[in-house]
NURO-377052 format. One line per 3 residues: number of its first residue (from 0); for each residue z, y, x of N, C-alpha, C. Coordinates in steps of 0.02 Angstrom, whole numbers, plus 50000, padded with zeros to 5 digits. Each point is the difference from the previous one (the first is absolute). Example, Ala and Ser with C-alpha at 12.3 -4.5 7.8 and 13.67 -1.06 7.14 Angstrom:
# NURO-377052
0> 50390 49716 50660 50000 50059 49955 50000 50060 50045 ~ 49964 50053 49982 50003 50059 50042 50037 50055 49961
# end
This chain:
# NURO-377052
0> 49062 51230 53704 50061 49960 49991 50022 50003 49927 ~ 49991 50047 49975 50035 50036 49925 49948 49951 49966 ~ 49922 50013 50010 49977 49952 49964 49987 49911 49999
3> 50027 49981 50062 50029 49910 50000 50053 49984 49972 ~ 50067 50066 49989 50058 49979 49992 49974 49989 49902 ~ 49952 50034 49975 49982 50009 49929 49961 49937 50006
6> 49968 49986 50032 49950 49914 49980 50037 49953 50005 ~ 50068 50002 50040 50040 49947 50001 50045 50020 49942 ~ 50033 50034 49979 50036 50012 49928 49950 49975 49924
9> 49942 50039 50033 49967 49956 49925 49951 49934 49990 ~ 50027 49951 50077 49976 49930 50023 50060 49985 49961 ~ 50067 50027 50019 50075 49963 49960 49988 49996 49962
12> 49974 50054 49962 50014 50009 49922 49969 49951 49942 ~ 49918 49996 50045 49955 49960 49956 50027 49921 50018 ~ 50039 49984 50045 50013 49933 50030 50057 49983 49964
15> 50048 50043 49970 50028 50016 49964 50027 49944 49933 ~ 50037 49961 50002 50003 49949 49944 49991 50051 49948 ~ 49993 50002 49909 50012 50028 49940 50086 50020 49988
18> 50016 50016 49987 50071 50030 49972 50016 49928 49961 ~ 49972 49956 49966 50039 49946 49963 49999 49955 50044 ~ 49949 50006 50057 50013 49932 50040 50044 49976 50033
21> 50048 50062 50020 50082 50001 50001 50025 49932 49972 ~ 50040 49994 50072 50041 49933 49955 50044 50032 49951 ~ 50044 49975 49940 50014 50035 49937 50071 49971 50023
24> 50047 50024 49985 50082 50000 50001 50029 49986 49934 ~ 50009 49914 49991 50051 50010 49937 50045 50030 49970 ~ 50010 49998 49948 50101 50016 49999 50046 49977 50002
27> 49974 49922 50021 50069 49989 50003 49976 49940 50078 ~ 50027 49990 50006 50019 49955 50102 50005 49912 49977 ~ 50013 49993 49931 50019 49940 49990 49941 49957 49940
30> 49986 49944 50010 49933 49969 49958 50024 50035 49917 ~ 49953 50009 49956 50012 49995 49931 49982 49922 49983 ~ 50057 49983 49949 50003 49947 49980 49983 49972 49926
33> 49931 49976 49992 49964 49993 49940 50036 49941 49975 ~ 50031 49985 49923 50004 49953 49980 49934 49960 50002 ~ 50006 49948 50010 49936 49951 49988 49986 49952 49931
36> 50003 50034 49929 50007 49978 49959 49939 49941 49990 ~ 50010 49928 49950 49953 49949 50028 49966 49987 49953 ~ 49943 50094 49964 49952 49971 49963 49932 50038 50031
39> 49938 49981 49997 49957 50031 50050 49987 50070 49977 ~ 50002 50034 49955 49993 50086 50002 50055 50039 50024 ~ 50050 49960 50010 50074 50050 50040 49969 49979 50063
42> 49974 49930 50016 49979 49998 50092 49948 50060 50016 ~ 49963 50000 49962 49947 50047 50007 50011 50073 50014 ~ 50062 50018 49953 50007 50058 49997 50053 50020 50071
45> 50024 49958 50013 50059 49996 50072 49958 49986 50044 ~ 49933 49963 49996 49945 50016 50078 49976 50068 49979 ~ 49972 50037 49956 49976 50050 50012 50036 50061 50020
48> 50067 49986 49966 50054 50057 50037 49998 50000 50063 ~ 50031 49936 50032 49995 49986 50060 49953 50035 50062 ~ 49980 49980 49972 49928 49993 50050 49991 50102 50001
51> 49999 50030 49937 49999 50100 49993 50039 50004 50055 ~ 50093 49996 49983 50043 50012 50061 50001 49961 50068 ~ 49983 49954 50012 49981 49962 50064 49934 50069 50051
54> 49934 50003 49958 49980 50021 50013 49972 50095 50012 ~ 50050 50005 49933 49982 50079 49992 50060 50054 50006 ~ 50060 49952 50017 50071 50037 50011 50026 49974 50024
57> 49982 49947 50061 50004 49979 50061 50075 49971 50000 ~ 50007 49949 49932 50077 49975 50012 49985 49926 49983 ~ 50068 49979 50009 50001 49919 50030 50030 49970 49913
60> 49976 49961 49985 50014 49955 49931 50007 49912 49993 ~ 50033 50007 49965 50034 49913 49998 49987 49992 49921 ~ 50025 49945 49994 49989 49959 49924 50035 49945 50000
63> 50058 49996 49955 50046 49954 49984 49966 49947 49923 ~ 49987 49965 50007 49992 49958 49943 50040 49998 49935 ~ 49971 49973 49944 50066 49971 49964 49973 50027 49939
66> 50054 49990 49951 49969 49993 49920 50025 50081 49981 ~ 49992 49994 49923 50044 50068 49989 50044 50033 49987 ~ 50066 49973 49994 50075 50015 49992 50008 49985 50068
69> 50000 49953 50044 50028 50024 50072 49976 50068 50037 ~ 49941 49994 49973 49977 50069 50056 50006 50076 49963 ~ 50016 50006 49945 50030 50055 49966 50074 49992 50021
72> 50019 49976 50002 50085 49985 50046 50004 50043 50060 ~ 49950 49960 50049 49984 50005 50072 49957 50087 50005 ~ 49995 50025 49947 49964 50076 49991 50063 50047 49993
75> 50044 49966 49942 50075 50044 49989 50009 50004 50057 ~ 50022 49960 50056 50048 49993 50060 49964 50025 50051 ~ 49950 50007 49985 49949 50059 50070 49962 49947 50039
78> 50019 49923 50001 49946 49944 50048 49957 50004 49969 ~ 49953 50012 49961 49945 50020 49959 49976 50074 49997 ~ 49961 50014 50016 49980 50105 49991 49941 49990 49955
81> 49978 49974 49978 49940 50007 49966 49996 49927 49954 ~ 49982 50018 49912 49965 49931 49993 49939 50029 49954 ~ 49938 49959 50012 49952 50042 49972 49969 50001 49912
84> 50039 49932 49987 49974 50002 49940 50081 49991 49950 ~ 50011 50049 49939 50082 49996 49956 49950 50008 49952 ~ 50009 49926 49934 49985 49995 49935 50011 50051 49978
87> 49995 50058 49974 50055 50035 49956 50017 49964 49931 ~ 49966 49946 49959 50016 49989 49953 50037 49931 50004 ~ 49978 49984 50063 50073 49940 50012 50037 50012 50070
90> 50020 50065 49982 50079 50008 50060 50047 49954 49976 ~ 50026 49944 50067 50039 49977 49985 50072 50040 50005 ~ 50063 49982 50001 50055 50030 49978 50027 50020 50085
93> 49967 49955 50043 50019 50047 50054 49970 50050 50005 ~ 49940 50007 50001 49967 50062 50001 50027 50066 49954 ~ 50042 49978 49961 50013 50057 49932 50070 50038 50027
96> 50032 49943 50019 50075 50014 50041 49984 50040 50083 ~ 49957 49987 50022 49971 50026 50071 49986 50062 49981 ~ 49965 50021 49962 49940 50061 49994 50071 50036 49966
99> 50030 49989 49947 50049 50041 49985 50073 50006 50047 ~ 50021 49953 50030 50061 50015 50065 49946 50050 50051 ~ 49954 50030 50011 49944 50032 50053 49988 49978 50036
102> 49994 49943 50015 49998 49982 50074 49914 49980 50006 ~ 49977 49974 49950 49918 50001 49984 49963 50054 49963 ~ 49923 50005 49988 49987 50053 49960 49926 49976 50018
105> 49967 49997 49925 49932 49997 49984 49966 50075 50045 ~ 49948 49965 50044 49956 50046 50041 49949 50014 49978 ~ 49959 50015 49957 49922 50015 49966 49995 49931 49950
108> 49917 50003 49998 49994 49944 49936 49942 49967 50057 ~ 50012 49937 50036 49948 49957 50012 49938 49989 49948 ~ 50004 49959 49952 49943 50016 49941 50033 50003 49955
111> 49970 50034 49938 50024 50011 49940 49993 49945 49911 ~ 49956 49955 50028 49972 49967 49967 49984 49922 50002 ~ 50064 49982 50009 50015 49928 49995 49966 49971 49940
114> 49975 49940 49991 49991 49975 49930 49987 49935 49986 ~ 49999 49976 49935 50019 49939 49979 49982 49992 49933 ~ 49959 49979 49992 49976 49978 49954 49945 49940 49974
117> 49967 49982 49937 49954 49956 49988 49931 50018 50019 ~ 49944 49951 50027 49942 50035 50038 49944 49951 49957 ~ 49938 50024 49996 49952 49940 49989 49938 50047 50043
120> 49939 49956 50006 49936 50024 50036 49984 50070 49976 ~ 49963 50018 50017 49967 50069 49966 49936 49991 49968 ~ 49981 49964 50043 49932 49959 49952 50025 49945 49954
123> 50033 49985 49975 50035 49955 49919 49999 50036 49971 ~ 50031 50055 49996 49994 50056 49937 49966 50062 50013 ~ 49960 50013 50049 49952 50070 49983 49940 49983 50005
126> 49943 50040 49984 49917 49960 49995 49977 49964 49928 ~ 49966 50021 49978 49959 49967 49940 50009 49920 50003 ~ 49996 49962 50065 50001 49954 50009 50086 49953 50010
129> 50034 50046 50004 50053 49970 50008 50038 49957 49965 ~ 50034 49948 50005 50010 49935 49942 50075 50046 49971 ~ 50034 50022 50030 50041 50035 49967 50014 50080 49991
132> 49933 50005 49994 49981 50069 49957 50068 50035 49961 ~ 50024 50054 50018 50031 50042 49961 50074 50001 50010 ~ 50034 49939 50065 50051 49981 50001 50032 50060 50042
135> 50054 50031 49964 50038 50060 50044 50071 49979 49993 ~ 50019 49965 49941 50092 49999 50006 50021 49942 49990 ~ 50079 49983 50029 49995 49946 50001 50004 49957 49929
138> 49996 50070 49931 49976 49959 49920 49945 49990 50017 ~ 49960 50006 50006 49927 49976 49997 49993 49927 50031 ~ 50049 49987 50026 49976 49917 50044 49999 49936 49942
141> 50035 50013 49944 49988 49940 49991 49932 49979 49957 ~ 49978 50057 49986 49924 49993 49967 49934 49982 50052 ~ 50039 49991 50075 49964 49993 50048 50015 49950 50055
144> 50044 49945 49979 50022 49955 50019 49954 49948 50041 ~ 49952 49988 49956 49959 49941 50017 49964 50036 50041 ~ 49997 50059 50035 49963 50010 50064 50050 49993 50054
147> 50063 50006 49979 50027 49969 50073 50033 49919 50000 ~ 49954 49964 49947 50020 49912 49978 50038 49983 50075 ~ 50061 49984 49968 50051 49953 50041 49969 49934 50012
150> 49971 49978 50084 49970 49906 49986 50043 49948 49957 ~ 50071 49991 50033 50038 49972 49954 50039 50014 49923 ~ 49998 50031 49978 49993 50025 49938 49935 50033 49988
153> 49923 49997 49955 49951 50021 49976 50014 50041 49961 ~ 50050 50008 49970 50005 50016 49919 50057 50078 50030 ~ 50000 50007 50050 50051 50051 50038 49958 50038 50059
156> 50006 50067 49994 49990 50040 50081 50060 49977 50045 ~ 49978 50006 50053 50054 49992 50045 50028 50079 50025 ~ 50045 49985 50003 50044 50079 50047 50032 49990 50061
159> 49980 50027 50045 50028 49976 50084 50046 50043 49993 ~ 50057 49993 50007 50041 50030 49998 50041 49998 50067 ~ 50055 50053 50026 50020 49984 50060 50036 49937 50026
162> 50020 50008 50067 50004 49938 50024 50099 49980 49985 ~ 49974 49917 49972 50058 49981 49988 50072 50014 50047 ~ 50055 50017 49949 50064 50023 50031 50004 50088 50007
165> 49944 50016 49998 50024 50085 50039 50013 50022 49918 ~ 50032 50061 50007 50007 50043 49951 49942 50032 49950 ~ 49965 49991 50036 49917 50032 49946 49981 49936 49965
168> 50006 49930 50024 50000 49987 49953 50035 49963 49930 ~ 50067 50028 50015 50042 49996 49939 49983 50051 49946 ~ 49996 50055 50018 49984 50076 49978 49913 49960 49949
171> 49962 50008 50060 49933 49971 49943 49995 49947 49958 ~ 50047 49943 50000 50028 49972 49939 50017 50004 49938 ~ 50036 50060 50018 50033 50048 49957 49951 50045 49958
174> 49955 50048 50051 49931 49999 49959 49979 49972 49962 ~ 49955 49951 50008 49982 49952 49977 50031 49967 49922 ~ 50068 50016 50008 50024 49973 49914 49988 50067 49983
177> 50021 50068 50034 50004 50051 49948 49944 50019 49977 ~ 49920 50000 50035 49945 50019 49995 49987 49945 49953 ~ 50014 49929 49973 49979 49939 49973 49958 49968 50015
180> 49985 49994 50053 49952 49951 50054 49992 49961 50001 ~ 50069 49951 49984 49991 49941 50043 49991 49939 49932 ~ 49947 50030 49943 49969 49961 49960 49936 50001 50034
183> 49986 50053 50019 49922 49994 50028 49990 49990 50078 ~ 50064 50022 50038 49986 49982 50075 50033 49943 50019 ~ 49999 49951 50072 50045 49974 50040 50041 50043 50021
186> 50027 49995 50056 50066 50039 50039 49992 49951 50080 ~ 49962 50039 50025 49973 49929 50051 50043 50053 50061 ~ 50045 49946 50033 50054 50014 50064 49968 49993 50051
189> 49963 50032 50041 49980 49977 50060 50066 49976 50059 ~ 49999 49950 50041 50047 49985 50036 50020 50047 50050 ~ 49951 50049 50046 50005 50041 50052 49956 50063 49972
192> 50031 50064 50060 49952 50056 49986 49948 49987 50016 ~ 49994 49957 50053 49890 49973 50023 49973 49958 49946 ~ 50017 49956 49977 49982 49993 49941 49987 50021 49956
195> 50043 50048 49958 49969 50072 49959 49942 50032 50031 ~ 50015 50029 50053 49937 50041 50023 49943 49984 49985 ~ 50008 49899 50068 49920 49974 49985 49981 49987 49941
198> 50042 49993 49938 49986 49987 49930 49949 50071 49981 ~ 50019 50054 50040 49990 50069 49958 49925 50011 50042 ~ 50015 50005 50068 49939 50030 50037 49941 49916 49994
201> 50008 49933 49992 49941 49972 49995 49971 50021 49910 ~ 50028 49988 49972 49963 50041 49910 49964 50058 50030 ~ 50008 50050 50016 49968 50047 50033 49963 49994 50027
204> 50001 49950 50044 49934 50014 50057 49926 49972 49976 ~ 50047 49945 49962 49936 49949 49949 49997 50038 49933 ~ 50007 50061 49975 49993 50033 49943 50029 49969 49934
207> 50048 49958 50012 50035 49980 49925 50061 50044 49987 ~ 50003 49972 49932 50052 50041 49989 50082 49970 50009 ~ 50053 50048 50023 50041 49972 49979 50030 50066 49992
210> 50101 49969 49974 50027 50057 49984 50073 49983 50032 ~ 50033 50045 50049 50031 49978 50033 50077 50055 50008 ~ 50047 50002 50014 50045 50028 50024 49980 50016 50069
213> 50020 50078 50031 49993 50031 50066 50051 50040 50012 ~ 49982 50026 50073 50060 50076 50006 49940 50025 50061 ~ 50026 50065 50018 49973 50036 50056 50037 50044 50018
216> 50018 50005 50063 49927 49997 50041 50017 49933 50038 ~ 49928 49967 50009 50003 49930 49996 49912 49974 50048 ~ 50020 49986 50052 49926 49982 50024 49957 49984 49930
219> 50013 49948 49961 49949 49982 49961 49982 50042 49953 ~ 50050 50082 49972 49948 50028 49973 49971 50061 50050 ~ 50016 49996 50068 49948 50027 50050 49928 49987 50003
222> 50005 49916 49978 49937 49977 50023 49978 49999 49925 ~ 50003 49995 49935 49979 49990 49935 50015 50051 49964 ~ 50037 50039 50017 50030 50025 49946 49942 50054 49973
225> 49965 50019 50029 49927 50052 49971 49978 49966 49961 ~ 50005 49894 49985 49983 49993 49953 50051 49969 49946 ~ 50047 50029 49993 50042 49968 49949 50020 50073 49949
228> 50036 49966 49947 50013 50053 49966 50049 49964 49961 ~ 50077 50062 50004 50077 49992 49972 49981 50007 49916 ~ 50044 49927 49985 49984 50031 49918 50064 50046 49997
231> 49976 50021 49939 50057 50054 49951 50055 49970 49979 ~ 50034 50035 49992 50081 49948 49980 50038 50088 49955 ~ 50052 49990 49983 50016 50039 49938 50048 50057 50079
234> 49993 50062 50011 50004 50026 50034 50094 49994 50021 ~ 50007 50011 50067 50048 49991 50012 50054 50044 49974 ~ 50057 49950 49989 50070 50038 49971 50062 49975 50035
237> 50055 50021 50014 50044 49987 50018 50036 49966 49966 ~ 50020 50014 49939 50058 49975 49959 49958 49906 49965 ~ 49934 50003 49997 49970 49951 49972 49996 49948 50076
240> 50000 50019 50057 50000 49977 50073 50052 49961 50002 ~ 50061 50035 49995 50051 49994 50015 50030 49914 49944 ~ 49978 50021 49959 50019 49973 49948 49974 49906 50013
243> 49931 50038 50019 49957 49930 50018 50018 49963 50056 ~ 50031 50037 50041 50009 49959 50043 50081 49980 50006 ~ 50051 50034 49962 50062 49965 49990 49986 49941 49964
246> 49972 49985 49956 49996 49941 49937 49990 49946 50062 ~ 50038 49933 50002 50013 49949 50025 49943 49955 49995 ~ 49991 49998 49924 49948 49929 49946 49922 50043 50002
249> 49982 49982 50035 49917 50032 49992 49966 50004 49937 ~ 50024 49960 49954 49981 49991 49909 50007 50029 49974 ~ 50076 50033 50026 50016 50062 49962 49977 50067 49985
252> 49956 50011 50079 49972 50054 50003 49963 50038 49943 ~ 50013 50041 49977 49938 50021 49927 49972 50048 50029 ~ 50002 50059 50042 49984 50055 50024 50001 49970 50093
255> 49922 50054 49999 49993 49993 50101 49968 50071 49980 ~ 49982 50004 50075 49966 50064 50046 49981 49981 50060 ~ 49986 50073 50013 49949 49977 50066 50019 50013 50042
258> 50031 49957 50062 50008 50025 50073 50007 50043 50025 ~ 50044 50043 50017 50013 50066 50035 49937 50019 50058 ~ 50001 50041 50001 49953 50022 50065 50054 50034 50053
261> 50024 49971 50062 50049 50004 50042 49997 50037 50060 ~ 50037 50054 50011 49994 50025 50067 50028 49996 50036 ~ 49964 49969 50083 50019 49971 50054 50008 50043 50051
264> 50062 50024 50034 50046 50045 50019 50012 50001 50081 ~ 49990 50025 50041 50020 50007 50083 50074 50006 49986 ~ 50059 49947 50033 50064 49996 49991 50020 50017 50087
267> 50044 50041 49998 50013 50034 50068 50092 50023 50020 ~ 50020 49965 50041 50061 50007 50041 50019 50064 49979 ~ 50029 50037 49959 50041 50072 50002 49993 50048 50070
270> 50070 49957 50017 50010 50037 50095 49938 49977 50049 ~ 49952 49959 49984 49942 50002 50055 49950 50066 49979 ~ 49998 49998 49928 49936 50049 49986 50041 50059 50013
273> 50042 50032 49988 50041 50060 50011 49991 50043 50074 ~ 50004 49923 50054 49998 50021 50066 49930 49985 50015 ~ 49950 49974 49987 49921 50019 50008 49976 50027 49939
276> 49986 50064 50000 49997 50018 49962 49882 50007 49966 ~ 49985 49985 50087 49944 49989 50008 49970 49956 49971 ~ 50034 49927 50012 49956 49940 49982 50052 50009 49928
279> 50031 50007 49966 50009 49998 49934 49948 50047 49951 ~ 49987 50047 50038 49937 50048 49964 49935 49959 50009 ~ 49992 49953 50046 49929 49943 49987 50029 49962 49941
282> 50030 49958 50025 50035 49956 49946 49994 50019 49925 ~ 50029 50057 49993 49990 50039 49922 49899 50015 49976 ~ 50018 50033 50056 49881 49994 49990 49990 49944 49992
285> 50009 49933 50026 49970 49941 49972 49990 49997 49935 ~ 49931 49982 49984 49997 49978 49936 49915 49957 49978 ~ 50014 49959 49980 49937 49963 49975 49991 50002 49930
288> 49963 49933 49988 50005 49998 49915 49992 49902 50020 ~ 50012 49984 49929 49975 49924 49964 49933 49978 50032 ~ 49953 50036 50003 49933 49958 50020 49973 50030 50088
291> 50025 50023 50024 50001 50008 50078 50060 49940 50028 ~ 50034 49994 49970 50044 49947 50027 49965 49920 49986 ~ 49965 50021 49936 49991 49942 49997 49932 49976 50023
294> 49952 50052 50026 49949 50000 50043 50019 49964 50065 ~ 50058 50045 50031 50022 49975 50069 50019 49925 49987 ~ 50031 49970 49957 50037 49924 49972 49930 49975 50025
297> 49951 50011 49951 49934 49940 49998 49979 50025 50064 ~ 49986 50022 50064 50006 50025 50062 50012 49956 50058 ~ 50088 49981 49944 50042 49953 50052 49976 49939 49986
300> 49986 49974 49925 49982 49955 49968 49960 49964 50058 ~ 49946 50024 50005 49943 49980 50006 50010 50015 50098 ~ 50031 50010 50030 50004 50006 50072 50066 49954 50028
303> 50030 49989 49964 50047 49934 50017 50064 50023 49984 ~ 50026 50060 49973 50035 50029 49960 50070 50020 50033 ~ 49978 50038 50080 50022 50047 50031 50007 50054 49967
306> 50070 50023 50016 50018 50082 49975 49974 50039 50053 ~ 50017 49982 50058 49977 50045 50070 49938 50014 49981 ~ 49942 49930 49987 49934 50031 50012 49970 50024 49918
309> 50044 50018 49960 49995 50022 49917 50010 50078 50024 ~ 50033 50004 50028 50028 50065 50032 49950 50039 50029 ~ 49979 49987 50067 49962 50011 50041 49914 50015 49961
312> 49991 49952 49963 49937 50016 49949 50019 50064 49968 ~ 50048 50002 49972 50007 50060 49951 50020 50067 50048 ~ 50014 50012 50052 50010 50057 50031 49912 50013 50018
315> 49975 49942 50036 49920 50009 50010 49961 50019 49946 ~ 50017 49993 49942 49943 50008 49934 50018 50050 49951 ~ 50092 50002 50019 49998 50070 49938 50049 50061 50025
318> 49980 50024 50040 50001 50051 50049 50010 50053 49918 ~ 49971 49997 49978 50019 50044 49932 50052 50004 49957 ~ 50049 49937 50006 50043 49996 49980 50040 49997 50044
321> 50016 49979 50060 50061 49990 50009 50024 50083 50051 ~ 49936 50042 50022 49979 50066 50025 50067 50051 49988 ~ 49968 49986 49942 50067 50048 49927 50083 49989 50008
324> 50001 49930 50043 50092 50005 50023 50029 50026 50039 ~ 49932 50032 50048 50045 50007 50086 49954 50090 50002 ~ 50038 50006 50044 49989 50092 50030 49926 49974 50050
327> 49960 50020 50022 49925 49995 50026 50029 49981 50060 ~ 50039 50033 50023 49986 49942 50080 50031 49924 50006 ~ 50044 49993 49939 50040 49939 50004 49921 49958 49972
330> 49984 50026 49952 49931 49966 49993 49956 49975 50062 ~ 49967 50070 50043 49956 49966 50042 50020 49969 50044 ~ 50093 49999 50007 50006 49924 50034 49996 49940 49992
333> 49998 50013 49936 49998 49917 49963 49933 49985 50010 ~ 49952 50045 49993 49939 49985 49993 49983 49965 50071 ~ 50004 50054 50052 50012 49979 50087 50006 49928 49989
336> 50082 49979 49967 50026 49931 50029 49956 49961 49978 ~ 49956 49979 49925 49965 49960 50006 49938 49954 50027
# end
């Protein structure tokens, strides 16, 4: 008898779910509520959250839409617990008034390495063979003009510069007089961001050259960017930044620099993270960089440009990164759920 009552204890045991297979107990009873900010690396980054706590801390999540001063609003007032991506170098003024009254507070660093700058091929300027051999800054362009010949102006490179109306490209205007360019380049406005792109990724694919305005993380330098290369620009300064970008008259400009390199911030409800104290310790572990995001972008790109299934790829493929946010069993549930 002594020895059935032992074959049936260690039939339980081996029959036995794992210790993580436990269903997992949130902290809190009520959905977390992701701002749904409306550019695709905040979607991305709000499915992959999602989807950790859905699956690996067994709680219920929502997503409110909307731009980014309402939903930094909607974060002060607690209808918001989470937003996944805060500029730090363009907090707007709610964000500055939020974070200092306490009621918000920067949670870790999503990536550290925002960027923005001028790009050309890698094959234009490296290789014995390259037509613009030697080109590293953006002085060197105009001795190298006629490899990026403007069709409608011959006698000019062209410069794709960002897309008409946004702020980058007033700012690279401004460049452009202070660097003295615009004897040797165009200033060519693309109408839309797909337009820029396809301007940037067809030169590429057909090996010409061009020279273009970018940022990342950005599907298109997911998918190119191994072959492009940022020119040099006179290293970044504040007071010369600042300066450049108060001046009104773009003519005026005599002095530029180069684009900040920006870090993109987990923005988190005060009194929500206080009382989970769990999922705010993931939240803070989150962290990527510039070219994993922008891996996952060309991901979405190219799959019809789902966050859900941008998401779902990247929990399946980089088990190495995202491992490092959660305690091991919140992990092998995630792993389970897929």
């Amino acid at each position: 008898m002594t020895r059935f009552r032992a074959a049936l204890a260690a039939a339980a045991f081996l029959c036995a779910p794992p210790a993580w297979a436990a269903d997992p107990k949130c902290e809190t009873d009520q959905p977390i509520v992701f701002g749904g900010l409306d550019w695709d690396s905040a979607a991305f980054h709000t499915a992959v959250a999602q989807a950790i706590l859905t699956k690996g801390y067994g709680c219920k999540v929502d997503t409110v839409p909307g731009s980014t001063i309402p939903l930094i609003n909607g974060l002060a007032r607690g209808d918001v617990q989470v937003l996944m991506e805060i500029w730090a170098n363009n907090q707007p003024e709610a964000w500055t008034k939020a974070a200092a009254a306490g009621t918000v507070r920067e949670n870790g660093t999503n990536f550290p390495d925002a960027i923005q700058g001028w790009f050309v091929p890698r094959y234009a300027v490296e290789g014995d063979q390259a037509p613009a051999r030697g080109l590293k800054s953006v002085s060197d362009l105009p001795r190298h003009k006629a490899v990026f010949r403007d069709p409608e102006e011959p006698g000019k490179g062209r410069f794709y510069n960002c897309v008409a109306g946004w702020q980058c490209e007033v700012v690279n205007e401004k460049k452009l007089h202070a660097y003295g360019l615009l004897d040797h380049f165009t200033n060519f406005k693309p109408g839309t961001g797909a337009a820029l792109a396809a301007a940037a990724e067809s030169a590429v694919r057909r090996r010409q050259p061009v020279l273009f305005y970018y940022w990342g993380p950005t599907w298109l330098l997911g998918k190119i960017g191994r072959d492009l290369v940022m020119l040099e620009e006179p290293p970044f300064d504040q007071a010369s930044w600042d300066a450049m970008t108060a001046e009104k008259d773009p003519a005026k400009v005599r002095t530029a620099t180069a684009y900040p390199v920006v870090k993109v911030v987990v923005g988190v409800n005060s009194a929500f993270a206080d009382k989970s104290p769990g999922i705010a310790r993931f939240l803070e572990a989150y962290q990527t960089s510039g070219d994993i995001v922008s891996e996952a972008l060309a991901y979405m790109q190219d799959t019809g440009g789902k966050a859900a299934d941008g998401a779902r790829n990247f929990l399946k493929t980089r088990e190495d990164v995202w491992s490092a946010w959660v305690p091991a069993d919140v992990a092998a549930r995630v792993k389970a759920g897929l």
